[in-house]
N, C-alpha and C positions, 0 to 999 in steps of 0.2 A: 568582430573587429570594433575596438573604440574609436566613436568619431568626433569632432571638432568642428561644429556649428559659429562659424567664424562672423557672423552677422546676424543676430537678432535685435530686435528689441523686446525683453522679456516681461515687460510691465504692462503689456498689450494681450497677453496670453496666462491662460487660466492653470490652475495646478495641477488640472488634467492633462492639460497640451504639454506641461514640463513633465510629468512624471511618464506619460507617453512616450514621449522622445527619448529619456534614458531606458527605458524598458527594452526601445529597441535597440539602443546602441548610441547615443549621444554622453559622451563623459563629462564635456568640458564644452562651456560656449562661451563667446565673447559678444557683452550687450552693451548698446551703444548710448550713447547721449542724442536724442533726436529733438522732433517736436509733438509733442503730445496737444500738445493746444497754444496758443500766441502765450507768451509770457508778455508782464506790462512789467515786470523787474527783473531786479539779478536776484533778490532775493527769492522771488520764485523762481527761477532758474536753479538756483544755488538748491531748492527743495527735491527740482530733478535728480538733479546731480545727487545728493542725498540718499535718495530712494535708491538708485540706481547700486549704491555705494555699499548700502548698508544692510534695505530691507531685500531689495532684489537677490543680492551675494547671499543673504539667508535663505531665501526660499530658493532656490536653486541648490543650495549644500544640500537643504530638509531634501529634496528628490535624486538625491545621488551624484547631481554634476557639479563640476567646479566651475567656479564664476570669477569670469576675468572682464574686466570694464574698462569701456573707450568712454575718454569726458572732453567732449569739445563741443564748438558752439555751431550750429549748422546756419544759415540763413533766413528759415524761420522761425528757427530760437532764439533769434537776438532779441534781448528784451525792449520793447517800445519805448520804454522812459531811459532818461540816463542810468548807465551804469559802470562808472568809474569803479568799481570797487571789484568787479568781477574781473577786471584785469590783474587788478594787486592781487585777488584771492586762487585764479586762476592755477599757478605754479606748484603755489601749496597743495592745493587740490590732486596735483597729478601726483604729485610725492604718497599719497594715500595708497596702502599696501594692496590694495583691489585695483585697481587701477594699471592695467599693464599698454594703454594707447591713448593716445591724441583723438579724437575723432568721437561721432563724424565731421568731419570739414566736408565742403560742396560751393558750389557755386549752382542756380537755377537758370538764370538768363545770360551770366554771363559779366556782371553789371562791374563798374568801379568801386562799387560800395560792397560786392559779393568779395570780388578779388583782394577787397580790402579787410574783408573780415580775416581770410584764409590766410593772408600775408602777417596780420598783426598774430595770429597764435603761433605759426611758426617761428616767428620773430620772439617769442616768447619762451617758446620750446629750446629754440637754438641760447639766448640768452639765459635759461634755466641751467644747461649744465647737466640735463635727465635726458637719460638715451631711450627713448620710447619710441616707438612706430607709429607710423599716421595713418588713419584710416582717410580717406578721401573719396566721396559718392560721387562715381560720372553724372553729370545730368543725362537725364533721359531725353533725347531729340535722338533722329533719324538722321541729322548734317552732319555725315562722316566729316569732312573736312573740319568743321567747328566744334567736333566734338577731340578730333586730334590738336587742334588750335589750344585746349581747354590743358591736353598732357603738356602740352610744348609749355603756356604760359605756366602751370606748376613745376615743372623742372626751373625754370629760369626762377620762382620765387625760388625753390627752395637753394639753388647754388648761391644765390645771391646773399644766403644766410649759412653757407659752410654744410649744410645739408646735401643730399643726394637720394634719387628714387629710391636706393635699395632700402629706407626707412620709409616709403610708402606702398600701402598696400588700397590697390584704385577699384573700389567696387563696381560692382555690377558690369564688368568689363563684358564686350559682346565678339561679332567679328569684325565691328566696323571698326572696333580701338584695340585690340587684342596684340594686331603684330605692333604698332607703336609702342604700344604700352611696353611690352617685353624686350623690343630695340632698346628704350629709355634705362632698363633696366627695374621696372617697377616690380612687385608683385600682382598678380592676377587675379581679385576675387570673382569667383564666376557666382551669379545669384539662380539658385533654381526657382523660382519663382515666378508667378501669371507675368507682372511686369516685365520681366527681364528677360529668362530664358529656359526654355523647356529643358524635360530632361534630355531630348533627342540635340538639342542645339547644345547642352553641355557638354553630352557625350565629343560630338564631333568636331568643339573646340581641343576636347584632350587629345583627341585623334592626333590632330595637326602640327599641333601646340608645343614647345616646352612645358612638362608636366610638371618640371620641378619648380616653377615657381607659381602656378595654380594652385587658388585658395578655393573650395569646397565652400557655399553657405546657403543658406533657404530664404537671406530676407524675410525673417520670419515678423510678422508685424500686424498689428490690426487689420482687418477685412480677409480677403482670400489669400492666403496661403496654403505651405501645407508642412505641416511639422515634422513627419517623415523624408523630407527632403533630403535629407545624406543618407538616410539609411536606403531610399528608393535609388538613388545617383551610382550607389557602389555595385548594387546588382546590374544597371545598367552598362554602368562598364567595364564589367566582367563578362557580359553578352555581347559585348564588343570587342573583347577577346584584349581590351587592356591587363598589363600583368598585375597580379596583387599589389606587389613593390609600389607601383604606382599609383594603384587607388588608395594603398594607406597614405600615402606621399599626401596628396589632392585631398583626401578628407579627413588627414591629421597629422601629419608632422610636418609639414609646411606652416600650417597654423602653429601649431607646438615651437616650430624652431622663429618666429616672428613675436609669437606674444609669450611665450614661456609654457610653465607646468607643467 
C-alpha cells in the first residue's frame, strides 16, 4: 500500500530516514514551514521557505517520494525585526508549483498577537484568489475546553473571510478536540507521534471516528520520532479489524484528495 505522511518536517531528517520511509511504503509527504531556529528577518525566513521549495522537493524526488509543501508563518517563525515585505512576498510565494498549502498556522498561548498572525494570512489567502488548504497546529494543553475555544475562534476567522473549515486540516487532533473538530467540519490530522499520540490512541480514534475525514501523519521532526509511522499505523489497524478501504482512506487519499497528486 502507498502512504501519504501528511506532516513532516523534512529538513530535520537525514537521507537515510527518507529513503527508509519510501522503502517501506511512504510515496508522497507533505513538509511544512516550521521553526527551525528564531529568524531576526523575512529574508531568512524567505531562505526557509526556499529550502523547503526547492532543495527539500529534490531530495525527496532523488528517494522515490513526491514532495508537496505547506509555507506559512507559525508563531515562532515570525521574524523578530520588521517585516513588511514578507506579506507583499507571501501570495507570490504560494503560487510556486510545490507548494500545495498554507501552513503551518498555530497559535501557542493563545495571545492577540498569535490570533493576529493566523488572521492576517488568512486574510491573505482569501484576498489571493488561490484555493489552497490550511494546515493549522492544535496547541498542545490538556484544557479541553480551551483547546475547543481555539476551533470555535478559528471558524469564526475563517467565515469572517468567506472561508470555511472544510479548507482546514487541524493537526494533531486528539480525543479531547476530535468530535468538535469533525462537528465544524474540519479535517482530522491525527499525529502518531511521542507528543501527541500512540499508535493504540490512533487506532481507537478511527474506531470511533468518521474515518473519512482522518488524516494519517508521524509528525515527523527533530528529536524522537519515528519515521515508520504510517507504515506501523496500517498494520495496527488491520489488527483492529478496520477494513482496507479505510486504512488507505486514513493513510492516503484523504491526504491525496486535500493536497493533490
Amino acid at each position: 500500500m502507498k502512504l501519504f505522511d501528511a506532516h513532516i518536517y523534512s529538513d530535520t531528517r537525514s537521507d537515510s530516514d527518507l529513503a527508509n520511509m519510501a522503502f517501506f511504503g511512504v510515496s508522497d509527504v507533505l513538509t511544512c514551514a516550521h521553526h527551525p531556529r528564531p529568524f531576526q528577518t523575512a529574508l531568512e525566513l524567505g531562505h526557509h521557505f526556499e529550502q523547503l521549495i526547492v532543495t527539500e522537493a529534490e531530495r525527496l524526488r532523488r528517494h522515490g517520494i513526491t514532495p508537496h509543501v505547506a509555507i506559512g508563518v507559525h508563531p515562532k517563525a515570525q521574524p523578530i525585526r520588521a517585516h513588511h515585505e514578507l506579506w507583499r512576498d507571501l501570495p507570490q510565494i504560494w503560487r510556486e508549483p510545490e507548494v500545495v498549502a498554507v501552513g503551518e498556522l498555530g497559535v501557542l498561548e493563545g495571545t492577540a498577537q498569535e490570533w493576529g498572525l493566523v488572521e492576517r494570512q488568512i486574510r491573505l489567502l482569501a484576498q489571493s484568489g488561490l484555493d489552497l488548504p490550511i494546515i493549522f497546529a492544535m496547541p498542545r494543553r490538556d484544557d479541553a475546553r480551551w483547546r475547543r475555544g481555539c476551533i470555535e475562534r478559528l471558524t469564526a476567522i475563517l467565515e469572517a473571510h468567506g472561508l470555511g473549515p472544510g479548507r482546514v486540516v487541524l493537526q494533531h487532533i486528539d480525543w479531547l478536540t476530535i468530535d468538535a473538530a469533525l462537528e465544524a467540519g474540519y479535517w482530522c490530522g491525527v499525529s502518531i507521534h511521542p507528543f501527541f499520540q500512540s499508535l493504540e490512541q490512533a487506532v481507537t480514534l478511527a474506531q470511533h471516528h468518521n474515518r473519512r475525514r482522518l488524516i494519517a501523519n508521524s509528525a515527523l521532526r527533530d528529536g524522537p520520532a519515528d519515521i515508520l509511522a504510517l507504515p506501523k499505523v496500517t498494520v495496527a489497524l488491520a489488527e483492529a479489524g478496520i477494513e482496507a478501504a479505510d486504512i488507505q482512506r486514513i493513510c492516503l487519499g484523504a491526504a491525496k484528495e486535500v493536497f493533490g497528486g
